[in-house]
Every structure is written in structure tokens, then in C-alpha cells.
C-alpha positions in Angstrom: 0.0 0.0 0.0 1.3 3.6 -0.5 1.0 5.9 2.2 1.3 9.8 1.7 1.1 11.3 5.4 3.7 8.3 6.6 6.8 6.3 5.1 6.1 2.6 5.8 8.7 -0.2 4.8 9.7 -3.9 6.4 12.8 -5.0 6.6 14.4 -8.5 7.9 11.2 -8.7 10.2 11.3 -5.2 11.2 8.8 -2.7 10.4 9.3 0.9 10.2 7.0 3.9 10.6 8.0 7.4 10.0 5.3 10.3 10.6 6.2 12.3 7.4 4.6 15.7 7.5 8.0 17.8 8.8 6.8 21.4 7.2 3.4 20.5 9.4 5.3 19.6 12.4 3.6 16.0 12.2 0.2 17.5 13.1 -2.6 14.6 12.9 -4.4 15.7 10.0 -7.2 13.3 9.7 -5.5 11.7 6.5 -2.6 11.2 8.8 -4.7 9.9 11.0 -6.6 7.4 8.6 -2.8 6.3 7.5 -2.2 5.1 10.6 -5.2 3.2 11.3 -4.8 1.3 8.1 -1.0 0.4 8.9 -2.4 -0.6 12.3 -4.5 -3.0 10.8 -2.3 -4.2 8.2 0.7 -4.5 10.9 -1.7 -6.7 13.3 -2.2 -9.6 10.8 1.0 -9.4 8.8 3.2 -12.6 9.4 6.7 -11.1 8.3 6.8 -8.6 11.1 8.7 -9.2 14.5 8.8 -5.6 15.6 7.8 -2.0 14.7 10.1 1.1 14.9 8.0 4.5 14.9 9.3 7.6 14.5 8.6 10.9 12.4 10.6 13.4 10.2 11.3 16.5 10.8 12.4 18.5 13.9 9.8 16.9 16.2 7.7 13.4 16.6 4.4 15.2 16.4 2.6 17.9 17.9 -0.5 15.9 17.7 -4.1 17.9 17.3 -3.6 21.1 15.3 -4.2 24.0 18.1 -6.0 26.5 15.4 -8.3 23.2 14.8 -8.9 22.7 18.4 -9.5 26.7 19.0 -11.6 27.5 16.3 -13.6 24.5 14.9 -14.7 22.3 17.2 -17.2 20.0 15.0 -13.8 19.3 12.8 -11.9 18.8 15.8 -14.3 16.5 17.3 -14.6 14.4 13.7 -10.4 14.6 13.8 -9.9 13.6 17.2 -11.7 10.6 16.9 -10.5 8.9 14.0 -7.0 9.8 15.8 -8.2 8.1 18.8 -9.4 5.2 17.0 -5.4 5.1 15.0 -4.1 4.7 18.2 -6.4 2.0 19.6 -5.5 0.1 16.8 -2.3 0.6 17.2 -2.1 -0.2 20.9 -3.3 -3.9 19.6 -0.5 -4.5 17.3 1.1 -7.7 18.7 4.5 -6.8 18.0 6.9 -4.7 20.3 6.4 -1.3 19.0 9.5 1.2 19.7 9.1 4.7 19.3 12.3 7.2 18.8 11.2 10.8 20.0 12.8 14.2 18.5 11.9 17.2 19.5 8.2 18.2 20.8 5.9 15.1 21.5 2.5 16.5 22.5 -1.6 16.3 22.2 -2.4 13.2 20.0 1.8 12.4 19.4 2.2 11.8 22.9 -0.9 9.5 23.0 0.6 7.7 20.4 3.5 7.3 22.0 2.6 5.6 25.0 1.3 3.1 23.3 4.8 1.8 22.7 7.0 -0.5 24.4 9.8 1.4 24.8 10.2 5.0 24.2 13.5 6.9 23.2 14.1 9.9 23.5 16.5 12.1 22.7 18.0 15.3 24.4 16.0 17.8 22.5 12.8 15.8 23.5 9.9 17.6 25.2 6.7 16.3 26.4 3.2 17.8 27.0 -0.5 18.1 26.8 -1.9 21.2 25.8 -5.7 20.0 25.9 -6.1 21.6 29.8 -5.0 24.9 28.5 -7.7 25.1 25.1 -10.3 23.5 27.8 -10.6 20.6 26.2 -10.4 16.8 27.1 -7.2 15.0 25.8 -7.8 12.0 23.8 -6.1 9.0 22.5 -6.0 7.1 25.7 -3.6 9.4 27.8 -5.6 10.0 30.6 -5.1 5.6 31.1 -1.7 5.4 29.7 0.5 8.1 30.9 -0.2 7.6 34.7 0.9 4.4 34.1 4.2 5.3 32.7 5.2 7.7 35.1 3.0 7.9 37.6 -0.5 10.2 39.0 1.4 13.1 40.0 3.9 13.7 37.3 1.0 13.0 34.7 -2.0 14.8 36.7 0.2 17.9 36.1 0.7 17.4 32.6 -2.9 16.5 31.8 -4.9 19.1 34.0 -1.6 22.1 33.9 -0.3 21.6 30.9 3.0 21.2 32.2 5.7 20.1 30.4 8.7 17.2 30.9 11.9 17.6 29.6 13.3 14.1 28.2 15.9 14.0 31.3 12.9 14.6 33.8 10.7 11.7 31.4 13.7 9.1 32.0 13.7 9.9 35.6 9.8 8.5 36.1 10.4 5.8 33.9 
């Protein structure tokens, strides 16, 4: 299949997923979005895959929901935010270690996704945060279950309710 929003390729059992919108910051556009989902449920039943290897293009993994989007149209948002949500799902049931390299900002919808990996790396440059709290707005993606599981209530209540945001150095220190 050929994929526009993402770079997909297998090699020697290993799968590899690159968010590829750089001049976009990896926003999830809802073609991004759909994307995933269908490499989600291509990855799940695939028989030549032993692990998966996410990542993105560009200065940063993703900055997930577009803010504009989440400020000013909230139908679209809605509509966007779900078929994100459902990406991830699917992509939490992939039965393959899935290993995600970070760069740069990981936040909204990109950090959901994230969490649904195995193991996370990150490098120095990486910084992590919800911005939902601050537009008054929900986060989604399964972050709310995820991240306190990762790193704890406290560390992620003050993330998803203040917006706060974790350094990569502070996100290695809680796991």
C-alpha cells in the first residue's frame, strides 16, 4: 500500500514507521490519521513482522491535534480527534513490540501515540506535553489511562490538568 502522510517499509522482520509531514510539524491531520489506522490493521495480521520502529521526520515526533483546529472549529476537531483516537487503539493492539524514537516536541495526540509503545527513546532535545487543559478541552487518544501508568498520578495529573511540560531527562527519571 502507498502511504502519503507516513513512510512505511519492512525489513528482515522489522517494520518501520515514520510520521512524514515535517513542514506540518507532524500535526494529525485526519489523512494522517486514517494512515495510521490502516498500517495498524495491516501491521496486526502481517506474518513477516517481528517488531515495529516509529518515529517521524522533521524537527519533532508530532505535535498531535492542530491548536487552530482545536480553538476554532470544534465539530472538525471532534470528527479529527476521533478517528485519531481510533489510530491509536489500533495501534495499541499490534502484537509486536512497538518502539518509538522521539525528537523534539511530543505533545496532544503524538504523545498518546506514544505511549502506546514499548519502549520509548528519547532524545535530548525531547519535550513532552499536553496542551488540551489549556484550550479546555479533554485529551484523547488514551492518555488520561496510559500516561499515569508510565510515570505515575502526580507527574502525569500535572501534565494533563496544567499543561505542564517534561523535559526528556525529567521523562527518564519517572520511567
Amino acid at each position: 500500500m502507498r502511504y502519503h502522510y507516513l513512510e512505511v517499509w519492512i525489513e528482515e522482520y522489522i517494520a518501520y514507521v515514520k510520521l512524514n509531514i515535517p513542514s506540518e510539524r507532524n500535526i494529525f491531520l485526519p489523512e494522517l490519521s486514517q494512515e495510521l489506522l490502516d498500517v495498524a490493521n495491516e501491521f496486526i495480521d502481517h506474518q513477516q513482522i517481528k517488531v515495529v520502529v516509529l518515529g517521524a521526520n522533521g524537527r519533532d515526533f508530532s505535535l498531535g491535534i492542530p491548536p487552530k483546529l482545536a480553538q476554532n472549529d470544534l465539530d472538525e476537531a471532534y470528527t479529527s480527534v476521533v478517528l485519531a483516537s481510533k489510530a491509536i487503539e489500533q495501534w495499541s493492539r499490534i502484537p509486536y513490540p512497538i518502539i518509538v524514537a522521539i525528537n523534539g516536541q511530543c505533545a496532544s495526540l503524538g504523545l498518546s501515540l506514544a505511549c502506546v509503545g514499548d519502549i520509548r527513546y528519547a532524545s535530548e532535545r525531547a519535550i513532552f506535553y499536553m496542551p488540551e487543559a489549556t484550550w479546555g478541552i479533554v485529551p484523547a487518544g488514551g492518555i488520561t489511562q496510559r500516561l499515569p501508568k508510565l510515570i505515575g498520578k502526580g507527574p502525569s495529573m500535572n501534565m494533563l490538568l496544567g499543561g505542564e511540560h517534561m523535559q526528556a531527562n525529567q521523562a527518564l527519571d519517572f520511567g
